[in-house]
C-alpha positions as a LaTeX table, in Angstrom:
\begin{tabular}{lrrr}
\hline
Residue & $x$ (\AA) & $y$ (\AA) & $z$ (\AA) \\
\hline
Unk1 & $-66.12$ & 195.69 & 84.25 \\
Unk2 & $-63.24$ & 197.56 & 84.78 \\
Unk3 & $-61.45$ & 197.42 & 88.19 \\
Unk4 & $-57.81$ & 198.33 & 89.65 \\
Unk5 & $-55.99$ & 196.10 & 91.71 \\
Unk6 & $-52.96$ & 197.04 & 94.07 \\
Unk7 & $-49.67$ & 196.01 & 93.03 \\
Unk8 & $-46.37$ & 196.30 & 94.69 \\
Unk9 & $-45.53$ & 199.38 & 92.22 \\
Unk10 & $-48.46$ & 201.05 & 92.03 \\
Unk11 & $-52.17$ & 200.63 & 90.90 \\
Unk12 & $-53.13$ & 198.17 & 87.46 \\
Unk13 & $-56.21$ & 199.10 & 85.87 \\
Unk14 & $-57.63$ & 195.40 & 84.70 \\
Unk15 & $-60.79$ & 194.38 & 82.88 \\
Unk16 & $-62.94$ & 191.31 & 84.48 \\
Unk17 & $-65.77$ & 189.72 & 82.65 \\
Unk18 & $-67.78$ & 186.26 & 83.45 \\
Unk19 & $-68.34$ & 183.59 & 86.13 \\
Unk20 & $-66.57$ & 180.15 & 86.88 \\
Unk21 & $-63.49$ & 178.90 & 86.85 \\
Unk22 & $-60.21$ & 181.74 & 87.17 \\
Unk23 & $-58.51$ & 182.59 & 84.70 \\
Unk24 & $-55.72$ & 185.14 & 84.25 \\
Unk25 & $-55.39$ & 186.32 & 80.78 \\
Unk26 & $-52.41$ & 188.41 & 79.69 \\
Unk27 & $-52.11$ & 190.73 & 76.96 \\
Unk28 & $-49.66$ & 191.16 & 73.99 \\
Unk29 & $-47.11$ & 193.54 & 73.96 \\
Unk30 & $-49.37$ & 195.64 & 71.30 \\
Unk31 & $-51.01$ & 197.09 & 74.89 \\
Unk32 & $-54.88$ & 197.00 & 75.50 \\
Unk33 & $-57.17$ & 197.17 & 72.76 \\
Unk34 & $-60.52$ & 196.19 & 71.41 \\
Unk35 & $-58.97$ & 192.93 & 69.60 \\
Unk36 & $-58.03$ & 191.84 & 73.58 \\
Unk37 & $-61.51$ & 192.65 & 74.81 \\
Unk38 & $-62.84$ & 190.20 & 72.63 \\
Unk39 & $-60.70$ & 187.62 & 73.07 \\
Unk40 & $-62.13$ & 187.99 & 76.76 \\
Unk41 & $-65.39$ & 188.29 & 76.23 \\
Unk42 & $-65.31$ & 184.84 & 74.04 \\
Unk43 & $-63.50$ & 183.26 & 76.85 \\
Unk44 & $-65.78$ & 184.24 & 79.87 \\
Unk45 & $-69.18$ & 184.08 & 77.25 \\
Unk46 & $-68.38$ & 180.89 & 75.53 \\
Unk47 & $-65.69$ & 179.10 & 77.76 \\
Unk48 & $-67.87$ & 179.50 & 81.30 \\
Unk49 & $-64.61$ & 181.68 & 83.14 \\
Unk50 & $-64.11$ & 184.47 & 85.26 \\
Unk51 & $-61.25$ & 186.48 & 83.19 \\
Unk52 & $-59.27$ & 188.63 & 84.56 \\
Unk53 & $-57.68$ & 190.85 & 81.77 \\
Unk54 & $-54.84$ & 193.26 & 83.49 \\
Unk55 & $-53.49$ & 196.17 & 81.75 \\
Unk56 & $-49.73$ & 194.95 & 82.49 \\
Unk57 & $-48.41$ & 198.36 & 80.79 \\
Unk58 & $-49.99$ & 200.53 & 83.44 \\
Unk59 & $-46.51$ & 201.97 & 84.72 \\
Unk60 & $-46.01$ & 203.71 & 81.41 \\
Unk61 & $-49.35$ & 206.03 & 82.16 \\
Unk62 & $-52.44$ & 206.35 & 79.70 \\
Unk63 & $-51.97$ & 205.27 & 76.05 \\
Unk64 & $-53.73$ & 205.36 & 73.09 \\
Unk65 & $-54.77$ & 201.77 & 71.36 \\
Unk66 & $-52.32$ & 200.80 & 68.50 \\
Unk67 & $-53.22$ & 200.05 & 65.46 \\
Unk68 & $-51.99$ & 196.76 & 64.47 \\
Unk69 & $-52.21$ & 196.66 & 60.96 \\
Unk70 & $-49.61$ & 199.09 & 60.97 \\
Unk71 & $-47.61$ & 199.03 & 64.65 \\
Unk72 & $-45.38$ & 196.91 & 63.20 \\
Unk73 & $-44.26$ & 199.01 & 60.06 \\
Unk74 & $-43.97$ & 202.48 & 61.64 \\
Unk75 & $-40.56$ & 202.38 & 63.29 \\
Unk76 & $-41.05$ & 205.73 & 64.88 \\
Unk77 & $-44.32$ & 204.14 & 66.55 \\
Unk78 & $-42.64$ & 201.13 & 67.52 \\
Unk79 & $-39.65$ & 202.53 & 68.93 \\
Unk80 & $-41.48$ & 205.04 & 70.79 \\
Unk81 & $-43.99$ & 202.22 & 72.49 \\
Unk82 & $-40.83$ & 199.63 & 73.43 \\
Unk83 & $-38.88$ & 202.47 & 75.01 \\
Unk84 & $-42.02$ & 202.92 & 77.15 \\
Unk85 & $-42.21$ & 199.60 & 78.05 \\
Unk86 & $-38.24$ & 198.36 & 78.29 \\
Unk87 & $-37.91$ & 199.35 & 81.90 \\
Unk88 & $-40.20$ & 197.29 & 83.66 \\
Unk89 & $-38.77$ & 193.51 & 84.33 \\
Unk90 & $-39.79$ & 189.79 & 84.17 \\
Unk91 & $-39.36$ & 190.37 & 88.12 \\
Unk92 & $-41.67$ & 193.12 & 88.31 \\
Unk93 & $-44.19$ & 191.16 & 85.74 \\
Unk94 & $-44.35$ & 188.68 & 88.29 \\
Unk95 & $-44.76$ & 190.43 & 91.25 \\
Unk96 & $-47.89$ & 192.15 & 89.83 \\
Unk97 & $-49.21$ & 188.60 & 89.07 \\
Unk98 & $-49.66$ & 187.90 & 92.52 \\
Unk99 & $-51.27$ & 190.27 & 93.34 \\
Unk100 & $-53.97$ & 189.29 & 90.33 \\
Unk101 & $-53.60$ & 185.99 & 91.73 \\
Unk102 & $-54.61$ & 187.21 & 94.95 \\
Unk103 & $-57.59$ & 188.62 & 93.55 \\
Unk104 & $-58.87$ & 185.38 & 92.02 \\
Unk105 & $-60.29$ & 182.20 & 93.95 \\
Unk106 & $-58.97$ & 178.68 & 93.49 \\
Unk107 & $-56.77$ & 177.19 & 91.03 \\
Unk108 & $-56.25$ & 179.59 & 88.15 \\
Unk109 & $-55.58$ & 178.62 & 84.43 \\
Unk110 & $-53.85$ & 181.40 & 82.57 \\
Unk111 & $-53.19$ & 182.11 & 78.93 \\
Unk112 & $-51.36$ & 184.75 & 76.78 \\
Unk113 & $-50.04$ & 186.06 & 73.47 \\
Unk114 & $-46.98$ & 187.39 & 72.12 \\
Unk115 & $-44.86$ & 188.56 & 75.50 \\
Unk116 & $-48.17$ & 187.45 & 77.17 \\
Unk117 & $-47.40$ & 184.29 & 76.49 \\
Unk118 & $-43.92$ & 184.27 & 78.17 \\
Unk119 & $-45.76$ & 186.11 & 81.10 \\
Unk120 & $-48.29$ & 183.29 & 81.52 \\
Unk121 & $-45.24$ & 180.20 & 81.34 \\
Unk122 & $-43.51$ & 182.44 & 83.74 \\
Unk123 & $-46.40$ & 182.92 & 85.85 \\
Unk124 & $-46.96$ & 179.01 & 86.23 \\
Unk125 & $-43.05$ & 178.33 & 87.23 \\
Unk126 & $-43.24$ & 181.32 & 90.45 \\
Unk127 & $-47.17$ & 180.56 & 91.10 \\
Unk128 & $-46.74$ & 176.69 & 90.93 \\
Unk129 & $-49.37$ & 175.79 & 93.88 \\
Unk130 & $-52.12$ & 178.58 & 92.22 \\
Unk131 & $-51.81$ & 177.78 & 88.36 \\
Unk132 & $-53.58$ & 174.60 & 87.37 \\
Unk133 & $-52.97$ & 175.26 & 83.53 \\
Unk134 & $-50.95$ & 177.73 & 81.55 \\
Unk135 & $-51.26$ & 178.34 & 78.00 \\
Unk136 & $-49.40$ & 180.57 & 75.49 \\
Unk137 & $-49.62$ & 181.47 & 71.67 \\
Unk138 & $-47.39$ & 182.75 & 69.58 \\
Unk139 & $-44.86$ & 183.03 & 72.54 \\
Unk140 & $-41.41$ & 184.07 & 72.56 \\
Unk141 & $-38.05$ & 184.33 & 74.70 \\
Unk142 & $-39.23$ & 181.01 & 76.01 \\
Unk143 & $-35.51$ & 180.12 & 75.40 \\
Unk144 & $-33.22$ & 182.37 & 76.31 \\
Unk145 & $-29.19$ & 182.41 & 76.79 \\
Unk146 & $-29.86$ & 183.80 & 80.55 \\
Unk147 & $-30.04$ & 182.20 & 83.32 \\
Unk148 & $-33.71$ & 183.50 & 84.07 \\
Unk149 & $-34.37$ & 181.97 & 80.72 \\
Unk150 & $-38.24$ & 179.87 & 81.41 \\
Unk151 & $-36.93$ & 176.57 & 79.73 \\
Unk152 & $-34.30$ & 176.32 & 82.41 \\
Unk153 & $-36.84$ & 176.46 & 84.91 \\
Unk154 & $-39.88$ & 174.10 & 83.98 \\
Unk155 & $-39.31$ & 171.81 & 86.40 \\
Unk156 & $-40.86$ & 174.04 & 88.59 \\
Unk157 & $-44.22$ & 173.68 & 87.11 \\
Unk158 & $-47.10$ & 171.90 & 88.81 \\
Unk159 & $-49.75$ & 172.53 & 86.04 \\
Unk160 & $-50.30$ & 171.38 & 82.47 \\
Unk161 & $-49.17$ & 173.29 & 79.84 \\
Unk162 & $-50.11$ & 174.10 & 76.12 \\
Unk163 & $-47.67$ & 176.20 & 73.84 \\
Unk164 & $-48.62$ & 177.09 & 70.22 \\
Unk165 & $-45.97$ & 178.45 & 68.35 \\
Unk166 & $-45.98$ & 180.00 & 65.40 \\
Unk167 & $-43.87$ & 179.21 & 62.22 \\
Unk168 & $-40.50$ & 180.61 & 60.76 \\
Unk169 & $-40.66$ & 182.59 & 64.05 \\
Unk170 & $-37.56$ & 185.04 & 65.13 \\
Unk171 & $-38.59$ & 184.48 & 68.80 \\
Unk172 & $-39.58$ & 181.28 & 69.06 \\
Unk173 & $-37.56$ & 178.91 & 66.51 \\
Unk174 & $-38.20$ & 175.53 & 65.81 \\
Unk175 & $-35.03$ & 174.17 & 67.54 \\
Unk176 & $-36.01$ & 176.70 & 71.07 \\
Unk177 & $-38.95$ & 174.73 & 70.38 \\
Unk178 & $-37.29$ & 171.60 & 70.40 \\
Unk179 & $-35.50$ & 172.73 & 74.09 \\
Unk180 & $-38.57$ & 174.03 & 75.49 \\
Unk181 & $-40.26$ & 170.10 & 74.79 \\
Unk182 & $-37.73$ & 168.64 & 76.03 \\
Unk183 & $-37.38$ & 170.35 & 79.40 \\
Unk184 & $-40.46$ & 170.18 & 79.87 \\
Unk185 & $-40.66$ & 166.18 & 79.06 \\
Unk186 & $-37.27$ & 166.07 & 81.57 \\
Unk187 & $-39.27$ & 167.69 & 84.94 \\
Unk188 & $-41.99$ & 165.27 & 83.83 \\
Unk189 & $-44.69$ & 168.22 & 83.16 \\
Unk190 & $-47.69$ & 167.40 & 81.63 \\
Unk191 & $-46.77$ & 169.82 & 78.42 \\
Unk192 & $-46.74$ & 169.83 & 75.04 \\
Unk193 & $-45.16$ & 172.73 & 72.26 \\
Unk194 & $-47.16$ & 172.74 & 68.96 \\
Unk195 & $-45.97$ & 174.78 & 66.17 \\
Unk196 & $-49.32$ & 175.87 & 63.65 \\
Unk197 & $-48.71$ & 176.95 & 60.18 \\
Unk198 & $-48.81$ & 180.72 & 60.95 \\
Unk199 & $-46.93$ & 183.99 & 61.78 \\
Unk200 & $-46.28$ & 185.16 & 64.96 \\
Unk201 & $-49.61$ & 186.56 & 65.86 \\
Unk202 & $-51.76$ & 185.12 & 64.07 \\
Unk203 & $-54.75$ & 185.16 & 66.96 \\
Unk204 & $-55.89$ & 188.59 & 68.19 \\
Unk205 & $-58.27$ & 189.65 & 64.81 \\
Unk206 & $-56.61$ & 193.02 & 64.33 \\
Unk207 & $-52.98$ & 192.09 & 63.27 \\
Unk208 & $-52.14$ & 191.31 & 59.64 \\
Unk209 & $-51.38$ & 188.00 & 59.78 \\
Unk210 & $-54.35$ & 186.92 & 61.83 \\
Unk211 & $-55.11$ & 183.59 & 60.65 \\
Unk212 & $-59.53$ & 182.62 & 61.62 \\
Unk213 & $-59.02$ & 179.30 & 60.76 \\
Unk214 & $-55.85$ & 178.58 & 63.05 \\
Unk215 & $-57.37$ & 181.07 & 65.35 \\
Unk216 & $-60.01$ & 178.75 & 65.61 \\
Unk217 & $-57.85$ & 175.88 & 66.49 \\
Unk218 & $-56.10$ & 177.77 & 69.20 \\
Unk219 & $-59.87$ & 178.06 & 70.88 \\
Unk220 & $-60.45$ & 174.19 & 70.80 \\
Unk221 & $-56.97$ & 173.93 & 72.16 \\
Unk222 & $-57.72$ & 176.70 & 75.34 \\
Unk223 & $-60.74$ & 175.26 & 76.02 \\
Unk224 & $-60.03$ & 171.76 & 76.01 \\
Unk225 & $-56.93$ & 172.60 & 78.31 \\
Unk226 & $-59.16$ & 174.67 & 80.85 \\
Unk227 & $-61.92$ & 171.96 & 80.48 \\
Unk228 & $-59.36$ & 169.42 & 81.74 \\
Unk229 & $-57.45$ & 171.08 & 84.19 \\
Unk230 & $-59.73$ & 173.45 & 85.70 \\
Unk231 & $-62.46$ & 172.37 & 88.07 \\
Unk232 & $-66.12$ & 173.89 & 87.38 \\
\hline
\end{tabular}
């Protein structure tokens, strides 16, 4: 079913499917598609949740669904989608979350993919007392030389946390991965960063490098996280 829900810039179409437990799930940075509309739709069918799926691009206005097979090889397409996008902050990403937050009863467990992923680690350091568990695949700028950069402030999760990375990854490299354990382990969060043997991507079933097998993994992982942390 397809709602909106009032933010503090505006109005964010999101998509919300299923009964049970919360939980917030945030797109890639590919935009809304089909390939996220099944990935909620096997979370709220087969997991037991009520998913909230917002359209976190809304501020650039409607927009076709990308193809992506090919996003990622036509430059002009690329270009012209990031320019879109560049102007709205981590701040503003977070603001918007609680007013999804707001929307949903009881302790939330949220998950993500690509940038999604960074918005869902971000989400459980400002929404500490709300998000129970926080999972992200394929993530990146989880390590960052700024001082807004997420590893820096883990300590400020309350929840559990899951992080599958991918491998020989630009955004997320095994030595950020390294960092990102290890602050984690320091604030004494109940975390753990897995790299799988794919490319960054590798879930949503429209990309090139989706990988079913290892997408298959990353649905044991979700699930066993949400089973454990969030209360039925």
């Amino acid at each position: 079913m397809r709602i909106t829900i009032k933010t503090p810039d505006g109005e964010a179409p999101c998509y919300e499917l299923g009964t049970g437990p919360s939980v917030l799930l945030f797109i890639d940075g590919l935009g809304m598609r089909p390939a996220m509309h099944r990935l909620q739709e096997r979370l709220a069918n087969a997991g037991g949740y009520r998913v909230l799926m917002p359209d976190v691009f809304y501020r650039v206005g409607e927009y076709a669904p990308h193809d992506a097979k090919t996003f990622m090889t036509d430059e002009a397409a690329r270009t012209s989608w990031f320019q879109r996008v560049s102007g709205t902050t981590a701040d503003q990403y977070q603001a918007d979350v609680g007013a999804y937050l707001a929307h949903l009863p009881g302790p939330v467990g949220t998950t993500g993919y690509c940038m999604g992923g960074r918005m869902s680690i971000l989400a459980a350091e400002r929404y500490p007392e709300r998000i129970a568990a926080a999972a992200a695949y394929h993530p990146g700028g989880l390590v960052t030389d700024k001082p807004d950069s997420p590893h820096l402030h883990a300590s400020a999760i309350k929840g559990s946390v899951y992080i599958a990375a991918a491998q020989d990854d630009v955004h997320f490299t095994q030595a950020q991965q390294a960092a990102f354990q290890q602050a984690l382990t320091a604030a004494g969060v109940d975390g753990v960063v897995e790299e799988y043997a794919a490319k960054h991507g590798w879930v949503p079933d429209d990309t090139s490098v989706h990988d079913e097998l290892l997408a298959e993994r990353h649905w044991e992982t979700l699930f066993a996280l949400f089973a454990r942390k969030l209360a039925a």
